[in-house]
C-alpha positions in Angstrom: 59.0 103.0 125.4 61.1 106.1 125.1 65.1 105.5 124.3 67.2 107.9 123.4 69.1 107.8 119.9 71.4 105.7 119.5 74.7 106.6 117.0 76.6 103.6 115.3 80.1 104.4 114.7 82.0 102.3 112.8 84.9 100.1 114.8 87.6 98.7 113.2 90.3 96.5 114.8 94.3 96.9 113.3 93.6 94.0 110.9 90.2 94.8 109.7 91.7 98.4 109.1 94.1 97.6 107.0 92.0 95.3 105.2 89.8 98.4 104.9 92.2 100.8 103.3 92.8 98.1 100.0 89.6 97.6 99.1 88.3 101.3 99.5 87.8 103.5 96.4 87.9 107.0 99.2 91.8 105.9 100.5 92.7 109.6 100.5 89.5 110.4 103.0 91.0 107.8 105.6 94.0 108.5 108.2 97.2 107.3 107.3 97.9 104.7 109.9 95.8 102.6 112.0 97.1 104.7 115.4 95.8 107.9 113.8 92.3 106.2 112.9 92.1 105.0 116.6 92.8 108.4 118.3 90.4 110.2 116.4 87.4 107.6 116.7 87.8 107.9 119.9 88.1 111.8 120.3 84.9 111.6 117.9 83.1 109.5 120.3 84.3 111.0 123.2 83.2 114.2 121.3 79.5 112.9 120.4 79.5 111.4 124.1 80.1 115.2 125.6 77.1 116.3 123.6 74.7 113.8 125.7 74.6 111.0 122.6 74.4 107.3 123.0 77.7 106.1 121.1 77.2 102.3 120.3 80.9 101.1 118.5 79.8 98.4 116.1 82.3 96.2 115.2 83.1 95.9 111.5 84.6 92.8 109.4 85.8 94.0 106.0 84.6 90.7 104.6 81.1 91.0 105.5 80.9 94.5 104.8 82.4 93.8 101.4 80.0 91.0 100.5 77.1 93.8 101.8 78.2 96.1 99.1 78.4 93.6 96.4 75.0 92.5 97.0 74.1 96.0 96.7 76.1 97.3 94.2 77.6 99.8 96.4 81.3 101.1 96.4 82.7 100.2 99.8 82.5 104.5 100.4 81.7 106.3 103.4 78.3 106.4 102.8 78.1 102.6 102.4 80.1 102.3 105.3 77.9 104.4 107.3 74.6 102.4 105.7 75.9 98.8 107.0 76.9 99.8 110.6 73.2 101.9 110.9 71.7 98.5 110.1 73.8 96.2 111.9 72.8 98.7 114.8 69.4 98.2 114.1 69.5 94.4 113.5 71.6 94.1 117.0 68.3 96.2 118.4 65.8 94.2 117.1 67.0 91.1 118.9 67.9 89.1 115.4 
């Protein structure tokens, strides 16, 4: 079966954002309100969308991705950020 690609981008709600920004050690990388973080995920995926990508928003609660990186031993970074959502994308495929 042949499917395209699919690209997980993170997606925060206002509350999970903010819970985001206190327990990341890469603050400075991260927009400086909420509103700015919206508009440019969506101008990203609009963006990615334009360039014939499958955009799939996953969801992301700061809890769960905290625990994640604790089990892990990860820093809640970028990278670790973009880790979890690529496997919650591919857990959500998989039908588990």
């Amino acid at each position: 079966m042949n499917r395209d690609p699919v690209i997980a981008f993170a997606w925060y709600d206002e509350v999970q954002w903010h819970l985001l920004i206190t327990v990341v050690p890469d603050r400075n990388e991260l927009d400086d309100t909420f509103q700015e973080w919206e508009q440019s995920a969506i101008e990203s995926v609009q963006r990615l969308e334009a360039q014939g990508l499958v955009v799939e928003r996953i969801p992301v609660y700061v809890g769960a991705l905290c625990s994640w990186c604790r089990e892990r031993n990860l820093p809640v970074n970028g990278a670790a950020r973009a880790q979890y959502v690529a496997g919650l994308l591919r857990h959500k495929g998989s039908g588990a």
